[in-house]
Each structure stands twice: as structure tokens, then as C-alpha cells.
C-alpha positions in Angstrom: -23.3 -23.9 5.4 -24.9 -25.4 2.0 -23.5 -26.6 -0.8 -24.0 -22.7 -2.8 -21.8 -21.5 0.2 -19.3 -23.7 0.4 -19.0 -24.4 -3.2 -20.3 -21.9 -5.3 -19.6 -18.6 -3.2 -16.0 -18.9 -2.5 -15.3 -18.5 -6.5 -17.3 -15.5 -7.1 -16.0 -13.9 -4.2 -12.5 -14.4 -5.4 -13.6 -13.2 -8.9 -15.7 -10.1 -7.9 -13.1 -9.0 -4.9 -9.9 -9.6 -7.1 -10.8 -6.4 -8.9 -6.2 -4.4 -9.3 -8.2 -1.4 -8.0 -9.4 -3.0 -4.9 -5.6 -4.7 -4.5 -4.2 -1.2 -4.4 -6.7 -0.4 -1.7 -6.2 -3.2 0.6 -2.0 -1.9 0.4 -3.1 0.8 1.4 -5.2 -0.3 4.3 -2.5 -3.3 5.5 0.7 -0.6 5.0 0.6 -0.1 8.8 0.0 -3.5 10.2 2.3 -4.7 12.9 3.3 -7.4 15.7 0.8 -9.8 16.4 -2.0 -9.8 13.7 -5.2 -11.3 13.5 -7.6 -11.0 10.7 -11.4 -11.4 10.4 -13.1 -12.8 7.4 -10.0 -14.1 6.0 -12.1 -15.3 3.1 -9.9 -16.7 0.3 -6.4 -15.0 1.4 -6.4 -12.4 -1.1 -4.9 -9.9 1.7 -1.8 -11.9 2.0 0.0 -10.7 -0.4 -0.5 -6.6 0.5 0.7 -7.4 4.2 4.4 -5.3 4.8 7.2 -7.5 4.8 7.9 -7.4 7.9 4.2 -9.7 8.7 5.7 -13.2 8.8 2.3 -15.2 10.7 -0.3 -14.1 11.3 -3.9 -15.7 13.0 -6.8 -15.5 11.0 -10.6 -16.8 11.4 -13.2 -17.5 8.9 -16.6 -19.8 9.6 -16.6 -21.1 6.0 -14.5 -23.6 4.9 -15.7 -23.4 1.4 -13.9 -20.0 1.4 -10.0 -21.6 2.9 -9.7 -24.2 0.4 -9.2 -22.2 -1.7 -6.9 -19.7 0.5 -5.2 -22.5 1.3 -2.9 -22.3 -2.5 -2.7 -18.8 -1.2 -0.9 -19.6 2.0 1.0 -22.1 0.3 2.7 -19.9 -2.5 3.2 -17.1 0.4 5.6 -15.8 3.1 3.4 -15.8 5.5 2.7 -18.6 7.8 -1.5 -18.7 8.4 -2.6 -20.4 12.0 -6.2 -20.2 10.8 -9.2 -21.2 12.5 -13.1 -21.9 10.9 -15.5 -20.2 13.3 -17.2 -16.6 13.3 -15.3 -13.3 14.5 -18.6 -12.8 17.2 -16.7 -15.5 19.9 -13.1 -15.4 19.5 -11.2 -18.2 21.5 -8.1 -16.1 22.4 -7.5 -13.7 25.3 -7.7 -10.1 26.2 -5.1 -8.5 24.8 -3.3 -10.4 22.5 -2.8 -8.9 19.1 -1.0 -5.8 18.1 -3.0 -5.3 14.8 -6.4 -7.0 14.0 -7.9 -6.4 10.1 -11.0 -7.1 8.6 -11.7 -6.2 5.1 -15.1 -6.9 3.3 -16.5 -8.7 6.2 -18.3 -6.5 8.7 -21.1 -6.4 5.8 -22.1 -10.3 6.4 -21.2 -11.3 10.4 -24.7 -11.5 11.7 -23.7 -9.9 15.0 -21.9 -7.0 14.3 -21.8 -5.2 17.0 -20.7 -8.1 19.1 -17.6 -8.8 16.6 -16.7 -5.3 16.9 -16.5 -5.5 20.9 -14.7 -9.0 20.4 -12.1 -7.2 17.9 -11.9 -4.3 20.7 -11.2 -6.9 23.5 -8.2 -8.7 21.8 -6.3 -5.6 20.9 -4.2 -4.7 23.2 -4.2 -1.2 24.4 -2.5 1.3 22.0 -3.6 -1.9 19.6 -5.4 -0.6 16.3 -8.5 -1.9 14.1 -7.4 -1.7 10.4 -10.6 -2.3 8.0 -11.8 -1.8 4.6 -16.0 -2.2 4.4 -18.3 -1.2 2.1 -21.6 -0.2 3.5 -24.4 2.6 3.5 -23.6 5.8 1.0 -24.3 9.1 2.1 -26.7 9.7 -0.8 -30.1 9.0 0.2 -31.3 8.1 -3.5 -28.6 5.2 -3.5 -29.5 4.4 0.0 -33.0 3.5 -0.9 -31.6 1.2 -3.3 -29.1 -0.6 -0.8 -32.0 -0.8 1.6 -34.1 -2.3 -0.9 -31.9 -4.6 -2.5 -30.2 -5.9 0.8 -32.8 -8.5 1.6 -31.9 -9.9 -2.0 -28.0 -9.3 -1.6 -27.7 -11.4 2.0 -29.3 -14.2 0.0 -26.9 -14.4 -2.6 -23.9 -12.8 -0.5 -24.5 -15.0 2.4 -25.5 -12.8 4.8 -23.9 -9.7 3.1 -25.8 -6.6 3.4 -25.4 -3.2 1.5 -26.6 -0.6 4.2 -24.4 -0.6 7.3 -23.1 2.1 8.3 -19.9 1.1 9.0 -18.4 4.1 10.2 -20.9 4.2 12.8 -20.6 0.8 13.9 -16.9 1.5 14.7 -17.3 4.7 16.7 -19.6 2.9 18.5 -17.2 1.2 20.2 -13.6 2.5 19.4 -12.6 6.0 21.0 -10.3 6.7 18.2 -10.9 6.4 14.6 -9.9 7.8 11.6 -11.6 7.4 8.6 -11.8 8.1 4.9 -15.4 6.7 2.7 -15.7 7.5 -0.7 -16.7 5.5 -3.7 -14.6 2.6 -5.0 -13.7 3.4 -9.0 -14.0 0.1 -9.7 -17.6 -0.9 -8.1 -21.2 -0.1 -8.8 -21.9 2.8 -6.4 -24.9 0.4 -4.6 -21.7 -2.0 -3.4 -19.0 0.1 -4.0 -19.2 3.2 -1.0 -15.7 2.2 0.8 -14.8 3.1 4.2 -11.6 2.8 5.2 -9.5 3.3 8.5 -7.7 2.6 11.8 -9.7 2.7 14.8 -7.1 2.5 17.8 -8.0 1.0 21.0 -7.0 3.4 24.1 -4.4 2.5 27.0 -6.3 1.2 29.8 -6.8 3.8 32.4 -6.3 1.7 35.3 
């Protein structure tokens, strides 16, 4: 982490994801979270305050710690006590099985390897667990996809990582047997950053 990550990013992330359109979203998106959670990307805790009411803690993990100073006034002014931890969602620490509900939104796009998050995120669920997210990634439209694939190079520099064209829904199915799904543009985002996909993938009762 440099000093443009840790110092400089966190502030126009909060800015640029703070967006009342985006906040009505992620109410949507958390309105079904239960039990144990655990969130991915917690970035600067703007998801705490679209959690139900019933969500009193919650374990969340984030590798920069740019980003948590300033969730930290978040979790301070919440409900909701925060057992965070600053490390990346591709080696979680905890065990099979653990959380209820796990969330990530506005992360996937950034975590370098994805596909090995979304098999980490899959093994802590416990069965019948579900996979709440909110990503943007790839549109449908191939004119704005040339764009994203053009411009992503540029974006992970300035975004950290952050990368325009991943097909998120695919990325999911890949390793979730149930999914449901809705992607449309965001009104409130440029259409190169702003295709959304939104769902719950659930993680299946183990067979055996």
C-alpha cells in the first residue's frame, strides 16, 4: 500500500460511492442479511447503516487500512459492533462454515484473485448460507464493452486494482449453484462504471 492508497483513495471512494441512489441500492441488497455476517471489502463502512436491525456485529475484512480510518467514525456513531480484520477476502482465517450471511459490495471489481475469494466466500457459508453482493462489472453492450476493456488498464491504476470488465455474474455462477440475479444500469453512474449486478447466490446443503 502507498501513500495514494492509503491516503488519497479512501476519500474519493467515500465521495464517488456515497452517491442517495447507490444507498437505496445497498437497502435493497442488505434487506435480507441474517445471523452471522461477514463482509468483504468493508471499505469505509458506508453499508452499516442499510444493515436490518436486527444485524447487531458483524465480521468484516479489508487489506487497506487507509480505507478503516475512516470507517472507524462509522462504526463509532453505529449500532453495530465491527470485529474487523486488514487482510484480503482470497485467504480468510476463519473456518468452514461459519457465517449465515456473507456481503460484498463494490469489491469483486479490485481483489486480484477473484475467483479464489469467491471459493473462499463459498467455503465460509454455511450450507443453506447465502452470498449477497452488489458489483459493477462488464455491460452487455459490446460498444460500452470496448470502452471498459480499454479504459481498465487505466481504471486499476487509479482504482487500485479496480477493473471495469468482469463479468460478475459469471464469476458467481461459477461457483455457486444458486443465484439469482438482476444487472441493469445504475441512474446515478456513467454507464462505463455504472452496469450493476445485484443478487443472492445461496450455497447448497451439503449432500453428505
Amino acid at each position: 500500500m502507498g501513500f495514494y492508497s492509503e491516503r488519497i483513495l479512501p476519500y474519493l471512494l467515500d465521495f464517488s460511492l456515497s452517491d442517495p441512489t447507490l444507498g437505496e441500492y445497498r437497502r435493497q441488497t442488505l434487506a435480507q442479511v441474517s445471523g452471522q455476517v461477514l463482509e468483504i471489502g468493508f471499505g469505509t463502512g458506508l453499508n452499516l447503516s442499510y444493515y436490518p436491525d436486527a444485524i447487531r456485529q458483524i465480521v468484516t475484512v479489508d487489506p487497506n487500512p487507509g480505507v478503516h480510518r475512516l470507517a472507524e467514525k462509522r462504526i463509532a456513531q453505529g449500532a453495530i459492533a465491527v470485529d474487523h480484520h486488514i487482510l484480503g477476502g482470497e485467504t480468510l482465517p476463519m473456518d468452514n462454515h461459519t457465517f449465515d450471511s456473507v456481503v460484498s459490495t463494490f469489491t469483486l471489481c479490485s481483489i486480484p484473485r477473484v475467483d479464489q475469494a469467491i471459493r473462499e466466500i463459498y467455503r465460509v457459508l454455511k450450507p443453506g448460507g447465502q452470498f449477497f453482493f452488489m458489483e459493477h462489472g462488464l455491460s452487455p453492450e459490446p460498444g460500452v464493452q470496448a470502452w471498459q476493456r480499454r479504459l481498465t488498464p487505466l481504471q486499476k491504476r487509479i482504482g487500485d486494482g479496480c477493473h471495469l470488465d468482469r463479468n460478475i455474474q459469471q464469476l458467481v455462477e461459477q461457483q455457486f449453484e444458486t443465484v439469482t440475479i438482476t444487472a441493469d444500469y445504475a441512474k446515478s453512474l456513467p454507464r462505463l462504471a455504472g452496469y450493476l449486478y445485484r443478487g443472492i447466490a445461496t450455497r447448497e446443503p451439503d449432500k453428505y
